[in-house]
C-alpha positions as CSV (number, residue, x, y, z in Angstrom):
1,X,42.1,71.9,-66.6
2,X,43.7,69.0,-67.5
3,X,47.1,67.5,-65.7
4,X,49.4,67.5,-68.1
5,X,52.0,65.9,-66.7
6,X,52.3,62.9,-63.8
7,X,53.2,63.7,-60.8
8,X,56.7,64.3,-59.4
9,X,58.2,64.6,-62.9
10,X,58.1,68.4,-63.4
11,X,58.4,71.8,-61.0
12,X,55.8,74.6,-62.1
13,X,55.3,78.0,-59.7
14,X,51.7,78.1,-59.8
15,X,50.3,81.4,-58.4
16,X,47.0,80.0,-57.9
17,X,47.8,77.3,-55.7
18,X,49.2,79.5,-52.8
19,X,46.5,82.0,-53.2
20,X,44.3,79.0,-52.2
21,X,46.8,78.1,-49.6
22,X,46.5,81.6,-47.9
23,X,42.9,81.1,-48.3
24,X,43.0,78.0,-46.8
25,X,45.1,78.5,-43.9
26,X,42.6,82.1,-43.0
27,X,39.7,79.7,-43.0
28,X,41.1,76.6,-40.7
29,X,42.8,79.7,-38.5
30,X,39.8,81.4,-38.2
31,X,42.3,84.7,-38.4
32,X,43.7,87.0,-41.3
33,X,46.3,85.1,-43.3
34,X,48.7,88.0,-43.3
35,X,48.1,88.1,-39.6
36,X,48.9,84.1,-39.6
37,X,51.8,84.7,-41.4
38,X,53.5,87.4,-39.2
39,X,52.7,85.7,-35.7
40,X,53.4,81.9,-36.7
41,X,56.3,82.3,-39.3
42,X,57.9,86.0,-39.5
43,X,58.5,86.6,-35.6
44,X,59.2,83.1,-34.8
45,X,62.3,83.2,-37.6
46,X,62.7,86.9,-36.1
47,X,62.0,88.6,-39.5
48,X,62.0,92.0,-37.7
49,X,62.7,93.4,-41.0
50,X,59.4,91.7,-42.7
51,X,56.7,93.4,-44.2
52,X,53.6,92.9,-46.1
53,X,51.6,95.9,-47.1
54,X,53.0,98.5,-49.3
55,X,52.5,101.2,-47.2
56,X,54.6,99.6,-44.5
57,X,57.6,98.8,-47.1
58,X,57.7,102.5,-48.8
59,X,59.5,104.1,-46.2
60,X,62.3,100.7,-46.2
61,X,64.4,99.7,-48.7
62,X,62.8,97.0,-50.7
63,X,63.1,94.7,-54.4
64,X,60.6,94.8,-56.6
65,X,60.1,92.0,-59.6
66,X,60.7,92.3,-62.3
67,X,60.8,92.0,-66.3
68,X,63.5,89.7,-68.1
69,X,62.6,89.7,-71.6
70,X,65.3,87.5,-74.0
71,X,66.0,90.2,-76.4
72,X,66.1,93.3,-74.4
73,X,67.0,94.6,-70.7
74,X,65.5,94.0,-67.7
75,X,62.8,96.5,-66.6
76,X,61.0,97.0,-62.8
77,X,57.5,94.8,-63.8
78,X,54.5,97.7,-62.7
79,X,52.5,98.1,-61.7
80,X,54.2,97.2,-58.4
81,X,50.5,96.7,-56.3
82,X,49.4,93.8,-56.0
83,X,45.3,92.5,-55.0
84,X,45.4,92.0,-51.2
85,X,44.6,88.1,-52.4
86,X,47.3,88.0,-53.9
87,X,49.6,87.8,-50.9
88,X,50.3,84.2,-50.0
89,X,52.0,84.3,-53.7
């Protein structure tokens, strides 16, 4: 696509991007990126309480996103699993 705006001018979250990252940092590592991320970021802050995979975070309490419409309440966005290639986002 297109750049639709110059660079530096505007912030945009872009899911994407830091799926690429992840995939990015596995191939120069040469090792899992979820693995990457708990050996050279987690434990070195001392995360202890870190997780990744959702059957290590089901038996701790966790957040979940979720839903913000204008006109209505908030709502818990499911389904909660995401893709494991999804994870650097």
């Amino acid at each position: 696509l297109r750049q639709e705006n110059p660079l530096d001018t505007v912030f945009a979250y872009n899911n994407a991007g830091f799926n690429l990252a992840g995939l990015i940092i596995a191939e120069v590592t040469g090792e899992v990126y979820e693995d990457v991320l708990m050996k050279r970021l987690v434990a070195p802050l001392g995360m202890a309480n870190s997780r990744i995979f959702p059957e290590d975070t089901i038996v701790h309490r966790t957040v979940s996103g979720h839903n913000t419409p204008v006109d209505g309440p908030a709502s818990i966005a499911e389904p909660w699993a995401l893709p494991r290639s999804a994870f650097p986002a």
